[in-house]
C-alpha positions in Angstrom: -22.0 1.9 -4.5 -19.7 -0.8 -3.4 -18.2 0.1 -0.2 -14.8 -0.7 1.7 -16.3 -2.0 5.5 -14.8 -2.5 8.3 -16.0 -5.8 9.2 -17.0 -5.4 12.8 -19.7 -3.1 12.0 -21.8 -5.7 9.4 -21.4 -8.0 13.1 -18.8 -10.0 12.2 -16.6 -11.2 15.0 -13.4 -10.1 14.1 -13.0 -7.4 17.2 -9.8 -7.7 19.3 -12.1 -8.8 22.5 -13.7 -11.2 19.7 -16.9 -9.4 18.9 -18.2 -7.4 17.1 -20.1 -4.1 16.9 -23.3 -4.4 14.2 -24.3 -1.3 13.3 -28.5 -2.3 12.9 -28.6 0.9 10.4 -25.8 0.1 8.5 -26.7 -3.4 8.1 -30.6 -2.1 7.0 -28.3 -0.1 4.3 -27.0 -2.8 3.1 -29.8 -5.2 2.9 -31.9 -2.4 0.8 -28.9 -2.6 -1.4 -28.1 1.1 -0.8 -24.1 -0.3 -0.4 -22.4 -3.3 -1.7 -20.3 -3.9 1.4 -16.7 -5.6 1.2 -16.2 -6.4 4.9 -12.5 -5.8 5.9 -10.9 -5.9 9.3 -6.9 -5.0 8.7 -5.8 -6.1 12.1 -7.0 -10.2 11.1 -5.3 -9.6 7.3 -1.9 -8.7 8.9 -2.3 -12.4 10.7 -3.0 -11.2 14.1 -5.5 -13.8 16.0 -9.3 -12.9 17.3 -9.1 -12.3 19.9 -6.3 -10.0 20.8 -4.5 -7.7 22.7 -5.7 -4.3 23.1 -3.8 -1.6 21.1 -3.2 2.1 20.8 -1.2 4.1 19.1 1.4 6.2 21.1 3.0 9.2 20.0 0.2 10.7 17.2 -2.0 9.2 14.9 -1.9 6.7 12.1 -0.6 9.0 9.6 2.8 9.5 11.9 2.5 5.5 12.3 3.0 5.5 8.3 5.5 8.7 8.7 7.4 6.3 11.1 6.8 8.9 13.8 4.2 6.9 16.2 3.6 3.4 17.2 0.8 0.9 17.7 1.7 -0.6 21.2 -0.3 -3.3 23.5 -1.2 -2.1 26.8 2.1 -3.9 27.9 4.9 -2.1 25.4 4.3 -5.0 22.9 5.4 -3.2 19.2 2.5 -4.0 16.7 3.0 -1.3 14.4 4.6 -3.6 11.0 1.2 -5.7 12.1 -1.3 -3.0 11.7 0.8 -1.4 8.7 1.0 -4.6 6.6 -2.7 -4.8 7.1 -3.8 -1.2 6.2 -2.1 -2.5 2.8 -3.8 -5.4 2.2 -7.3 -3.3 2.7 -5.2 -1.0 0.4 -5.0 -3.6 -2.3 -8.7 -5.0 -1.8 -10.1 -1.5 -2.2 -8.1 -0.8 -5.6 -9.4 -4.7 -6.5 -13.1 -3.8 -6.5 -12.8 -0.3 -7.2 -14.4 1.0 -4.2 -16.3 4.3 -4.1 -16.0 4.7 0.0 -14.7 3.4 3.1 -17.1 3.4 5.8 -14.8 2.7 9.1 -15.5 2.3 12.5 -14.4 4.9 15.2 -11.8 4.5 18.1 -10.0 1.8 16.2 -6.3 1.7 16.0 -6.8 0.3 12.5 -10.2 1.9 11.5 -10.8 5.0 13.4 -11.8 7.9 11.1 -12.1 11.1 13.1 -11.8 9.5 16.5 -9.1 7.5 18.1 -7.7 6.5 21.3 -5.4 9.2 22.3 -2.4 5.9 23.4 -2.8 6.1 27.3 -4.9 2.9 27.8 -6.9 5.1 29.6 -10.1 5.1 27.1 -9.4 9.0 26.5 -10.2 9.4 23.3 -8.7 12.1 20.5 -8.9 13.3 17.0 -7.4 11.2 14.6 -7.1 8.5 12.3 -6.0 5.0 12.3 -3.7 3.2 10.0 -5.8 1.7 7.6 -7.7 5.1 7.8 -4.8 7.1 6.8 -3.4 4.4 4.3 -6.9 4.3 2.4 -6.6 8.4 2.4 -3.2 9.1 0.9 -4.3 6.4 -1.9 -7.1 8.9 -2.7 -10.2 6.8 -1.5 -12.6 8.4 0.4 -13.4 7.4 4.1 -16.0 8.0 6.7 -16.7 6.9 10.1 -19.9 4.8 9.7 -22.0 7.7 11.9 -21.0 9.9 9.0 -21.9 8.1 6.5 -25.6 7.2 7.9 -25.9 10.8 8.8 -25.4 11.8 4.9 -26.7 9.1 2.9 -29.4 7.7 4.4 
């Protein structure tokens, strides 16, 4: 199964505080050859640096961010949103390149978040719903799951 990934979860640093978050599991999954991971992380396609400023998106979730009805701000009003929308395409593109099967995402994320995100306060409340990349790889008819998920069903 070759699998869309976002990066930070295989522990690549690629976070916006410059880390990374390796799932052990996940990374077990992989090296049983379970998953052929393609390690992803939209916020570093769309040319934004590691490390960066923190980002949430204010006013709904990334499926209103793609409707044009939400935002992805920095903790100080800065307007990210073309940013994380020209990377959710470039993930976009990748996956229809090597014909992935699933996106396995990680939760919270602004780009990745599948489920969970933050709800835009800066406050670390969190709330149902999907980042951009999330949403983009969705309406394009690929299949994504948080990385709990996935481990939870196919393992």
């Amino acid at each position: 199964m070759i699998a869309i990934v976002s990066a930070c979860l295989l522990g690549i640093n690629c976070r916006y505080d410059g880390g990374n978050v390796a799932d052990k599991e996940l990374i077990e999954v992989v090296k049983a050859g379970k998953v052929v991971p393609i390690p992803i992380c939209p916020e570093q396609l769309s040319g934004l640096p590691t490390p960066r400023k923190t980002c949430e998106i204010v006013g709904g979730d990334g499926f209103d961010v793609l409707n044009g009805k939400a935002r992805v701000l920095t903790k100080d009003g800065e307007d990210l949103t073309e940013k994380f929308v020209r990377g959710a395409k470039e993930v976009v593109k990748i996956a229809r390149l090597v014909k992935a099967d699933v996106a396995i995402m990680r939760n919270f994320s602004p780009s990745c978040g599948c489920g969970l995100i933050y709800d835009g306060s800066f406050s670390g409340k969190r709330k149902e719903g999907f980042g951009v990349t999330s949403a983009l790889l969705m309406q394009n008819g690929f299949k994504v799951v948080s990385v709990e998920k996935y481990l939870r069903n196919s393992v």
